[in-house]
C-alpha positions in Angstrom: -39.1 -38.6 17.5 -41.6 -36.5 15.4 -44.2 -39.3 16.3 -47.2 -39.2 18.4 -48.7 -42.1 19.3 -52.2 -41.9 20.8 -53.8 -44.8 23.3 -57.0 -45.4 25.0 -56.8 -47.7 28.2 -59.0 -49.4 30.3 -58.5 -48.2 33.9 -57.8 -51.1 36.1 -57.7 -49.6 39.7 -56.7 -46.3 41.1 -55.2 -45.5 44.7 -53.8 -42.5 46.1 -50.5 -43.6 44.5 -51.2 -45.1 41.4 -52.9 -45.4 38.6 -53.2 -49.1 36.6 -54.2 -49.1 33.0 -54.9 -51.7 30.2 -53.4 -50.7 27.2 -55.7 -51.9 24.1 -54.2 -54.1 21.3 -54.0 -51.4 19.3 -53.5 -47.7 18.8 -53.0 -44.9 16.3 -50.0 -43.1 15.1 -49.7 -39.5 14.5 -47.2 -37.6 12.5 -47.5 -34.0 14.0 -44.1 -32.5 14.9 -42.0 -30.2 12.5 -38.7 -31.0 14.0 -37.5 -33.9 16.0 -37.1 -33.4 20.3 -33.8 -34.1 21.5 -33.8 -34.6 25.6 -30.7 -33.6 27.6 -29.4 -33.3 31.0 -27.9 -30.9 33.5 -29.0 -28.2 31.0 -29.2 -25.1 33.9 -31.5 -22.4 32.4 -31.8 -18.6 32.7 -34.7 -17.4 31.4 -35.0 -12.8 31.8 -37.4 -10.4 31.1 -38.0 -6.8 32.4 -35.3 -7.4 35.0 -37.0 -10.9 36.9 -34.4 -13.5 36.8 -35.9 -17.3 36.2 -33.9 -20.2 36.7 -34.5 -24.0 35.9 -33.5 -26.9 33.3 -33.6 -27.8 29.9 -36.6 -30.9 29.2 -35.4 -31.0 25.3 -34.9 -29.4 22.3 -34.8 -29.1 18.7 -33.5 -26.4 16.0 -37.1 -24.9 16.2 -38.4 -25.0 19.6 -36.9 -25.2 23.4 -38.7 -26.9 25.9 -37.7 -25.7 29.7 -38.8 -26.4 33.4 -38.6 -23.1 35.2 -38.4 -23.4 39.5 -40.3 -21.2 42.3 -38.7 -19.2 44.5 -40.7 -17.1 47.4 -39.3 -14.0 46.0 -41.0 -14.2 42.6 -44.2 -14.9 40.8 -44.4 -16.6 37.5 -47.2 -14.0 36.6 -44.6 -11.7 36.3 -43.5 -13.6 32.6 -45.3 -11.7 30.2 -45.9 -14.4 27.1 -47.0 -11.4 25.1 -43.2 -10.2 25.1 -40.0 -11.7 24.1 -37.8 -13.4 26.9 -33.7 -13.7 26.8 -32.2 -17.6 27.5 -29.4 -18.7 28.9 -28.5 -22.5 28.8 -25.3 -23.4 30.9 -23.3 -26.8 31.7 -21.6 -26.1 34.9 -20.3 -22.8 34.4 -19.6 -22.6 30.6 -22.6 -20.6 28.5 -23.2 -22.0 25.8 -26.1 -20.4 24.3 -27.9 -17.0 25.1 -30.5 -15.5 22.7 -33.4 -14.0 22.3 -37.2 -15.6 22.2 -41.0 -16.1 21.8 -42.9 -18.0 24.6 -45.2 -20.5 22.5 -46.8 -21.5 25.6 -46.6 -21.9 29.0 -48.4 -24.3 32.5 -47.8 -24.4 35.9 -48.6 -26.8 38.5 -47.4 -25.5 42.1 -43.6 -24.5 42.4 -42.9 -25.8 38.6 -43.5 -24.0 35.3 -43.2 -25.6 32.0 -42.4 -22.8 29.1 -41.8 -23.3 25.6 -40.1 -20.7 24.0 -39.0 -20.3 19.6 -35.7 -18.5 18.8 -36.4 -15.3 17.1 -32.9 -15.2 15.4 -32.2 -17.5 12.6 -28.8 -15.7 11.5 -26.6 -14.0 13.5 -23.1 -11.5 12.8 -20.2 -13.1 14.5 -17.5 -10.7 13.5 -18.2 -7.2 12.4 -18.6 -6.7 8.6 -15.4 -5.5 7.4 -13.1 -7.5 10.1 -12.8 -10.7 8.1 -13.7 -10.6 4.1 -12.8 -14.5 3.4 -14.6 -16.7 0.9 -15.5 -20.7 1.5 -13.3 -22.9 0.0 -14.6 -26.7 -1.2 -11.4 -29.1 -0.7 -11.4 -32.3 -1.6 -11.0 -34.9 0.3 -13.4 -32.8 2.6 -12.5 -32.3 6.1 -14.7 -34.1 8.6 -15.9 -32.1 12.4 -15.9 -34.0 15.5 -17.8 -32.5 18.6 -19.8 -33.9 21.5 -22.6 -32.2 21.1 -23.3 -29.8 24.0 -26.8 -30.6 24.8 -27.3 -34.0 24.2 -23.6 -34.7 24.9 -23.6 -37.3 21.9 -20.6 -37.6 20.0 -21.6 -36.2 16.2 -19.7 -36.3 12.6 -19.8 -34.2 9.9 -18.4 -33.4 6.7 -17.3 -30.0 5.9 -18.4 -28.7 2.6 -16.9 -25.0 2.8 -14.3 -23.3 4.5 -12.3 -20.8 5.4 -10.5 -18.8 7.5 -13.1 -17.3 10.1 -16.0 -20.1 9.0 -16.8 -23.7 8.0 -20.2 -24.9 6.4 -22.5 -28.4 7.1 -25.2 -29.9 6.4 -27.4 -32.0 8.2 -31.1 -33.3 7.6 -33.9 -30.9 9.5 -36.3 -33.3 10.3 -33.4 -34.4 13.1 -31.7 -31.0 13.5 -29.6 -31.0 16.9 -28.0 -27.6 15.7 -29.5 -24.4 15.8 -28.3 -20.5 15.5 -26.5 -19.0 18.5 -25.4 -22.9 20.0 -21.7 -22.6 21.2 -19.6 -25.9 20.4 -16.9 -25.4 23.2 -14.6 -27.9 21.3 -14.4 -28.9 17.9 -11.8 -30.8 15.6 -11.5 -30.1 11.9 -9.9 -33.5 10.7 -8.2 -32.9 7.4 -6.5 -36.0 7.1 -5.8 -39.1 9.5 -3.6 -38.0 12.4 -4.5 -34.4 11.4 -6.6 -32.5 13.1 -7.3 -28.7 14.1 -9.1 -27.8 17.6 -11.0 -24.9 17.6 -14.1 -23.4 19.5 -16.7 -22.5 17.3 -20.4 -21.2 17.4 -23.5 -22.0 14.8 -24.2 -18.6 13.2 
């Protein structure tokens, strides 16, 4: 969660393959992260800058941060990421994008053929339709409608209620401290549920 918790063993024994420990009776508790890490699997990642092409997985995430695990290959060097500079992301499941934007690198290590980057969305809004396309306001109805969605990253099922909408938009709201949505995130299936046994599927994308 947004817990560190910090412990000081005794070392036991050491071989070439492991390492015992002896945990202490007791240890101390830090409160240090802004946002809460969600982990997720068969997250493929495309990280580009200046043309080099870097591909790898998704460790976890939150609405603040992105936490990847970038592979070596022969024909590139990991020098060539400038941290200095902003980098594009890609996340994919299978072949479906579902987000691309642009970002910071926080900070970066790498051990052999394996570099761990951190990168920060620089977007926090972004224009889905062009400014004089759709002109609609947010309705509040009441009962509210509730979305359903697996959530795309984490793949967890996730309910919320809808407390505006309208024709080309819908507004939530959901506590940062666990955030799992962030700007830019594509939602490949959604359903609006007005009432039991009615629903509305759509596609939809955090903006």
């Amino acid at each position: 969660g947004q817990k560190m918790i910090i412990v000081k063993p005794e070392i036991d024994s050491i071989t070439e393959n492991s390492i015992q420990f002896i945990l202490p009776n007791t240890c101390h508790e830090l409160n240090f992260r802004k946002a809460q890490r969600h982990s997720c699997n068969n997250i493929n990642v495309e990280l580009i800058q200046n043309g080099a092409s870097f591909h790898g997985d998704l460790i976890d995430f939150s609405y603040v941060s992105f936490s990847m695990r970038l592979f070596y290959k022969s024909s590139q060097s990991f020098q060539w990421i400038n941290p200095k500079a902003t980098v594009t992301v890609i996340f994919k499941r299978a072949n479906d994008i579902i987000y691309s934007g642009t970002c910071h690198v926080a900070r970066q290590n790498h051990e052999h053929e394996i570099m761990k980057i951190v990168v920060i969305p620089v977007a926090d809004e972004i224009s889905r339709f062009q400014p004089k396309m759709f002109r609609s306001f947010q309705q509040k109805l009441v009962p509210s409608p509730t979305i359903f969605f697996y959530h795309p990253l984490t793949e967890k099922t996730i309910r919320m209620d809808v407390y505006g909408l309208s024709c080309a938009d819908l507004s939530c709201e959901e506590y940062s401290s666990g955030a799992t949505l962030f700007t830019g995130l594509i939602i490949p299936t959604m359903d609006i549920e007005f009432a039991p046994n009615f629903k509305i599927q759509c596609r939809a994308q955090v903006v």
